[in-house]
Phi, psi and omega in degrees: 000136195269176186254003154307332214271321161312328168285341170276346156279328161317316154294346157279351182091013163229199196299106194267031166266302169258347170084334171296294175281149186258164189253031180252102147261330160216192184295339197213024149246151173238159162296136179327274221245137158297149158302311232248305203250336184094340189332102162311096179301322164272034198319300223202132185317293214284337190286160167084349179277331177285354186274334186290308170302335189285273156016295185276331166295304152318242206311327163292317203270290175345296175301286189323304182290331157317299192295328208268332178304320196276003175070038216259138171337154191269309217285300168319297184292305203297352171284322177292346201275302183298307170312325161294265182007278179307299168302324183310306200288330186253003174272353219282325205283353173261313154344285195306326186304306190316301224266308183257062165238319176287320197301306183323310192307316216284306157277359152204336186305348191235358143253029184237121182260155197280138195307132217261000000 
């Protein structure tokens, strides 16, 4: 399973093992458990934070040091800033899905080959 295709059921809210159950339990949780397949989503507390913080650094901070290396207006970056903001915050619930879609990938998506 390739991990575009894991990230993409994830950005839909579902499992990204079977693609069927959804991984949503509130706006800023996820489920224990798939509905559908059983997948444990939560092995172990400390998992899923680094993909989601390496995620959030790359895409907020990046563009910010872009703009202040090119010398891009002060006014421009604090608008880009409140915008980054803002989509993070109304993205999280695809963010958390991404951040255990890699995870999933890294640990069992690569070892299931596609049916020839």
């Amino acid at each position: 399973m390739s991990l575009l295709r894991c990230c993409w059921k994830a950005i839909k809210g579902l499992c990204p093992k079977c693609g069927h159950g959804s991984i949503v339990q509130s706006r800023i949780a996820i489920k224990e458990r798939c509905d559908s397949c059983g997948l444990k989503f939560i092995d172990q507390s400390g998992d899923g934070w680094v993909f989601l913080l390496f995620l959030d650094r790359a895409l907020f901070i990046f563009p910010i040091v872009v703009c202040f290396y090119f010398g891009i207006n002060i006014k421009a970056v604090i608008g880009l800033c409140i915008v980054l903001l803002c989509t993070f915050i109304w993205l999280t619930t695809q963010r958390l899905g991404v951040s255990l879609a890699i995870e999933y990938w890294i640990w069992e998506g690569r070892k299931i080959k596609k049916p020839q």
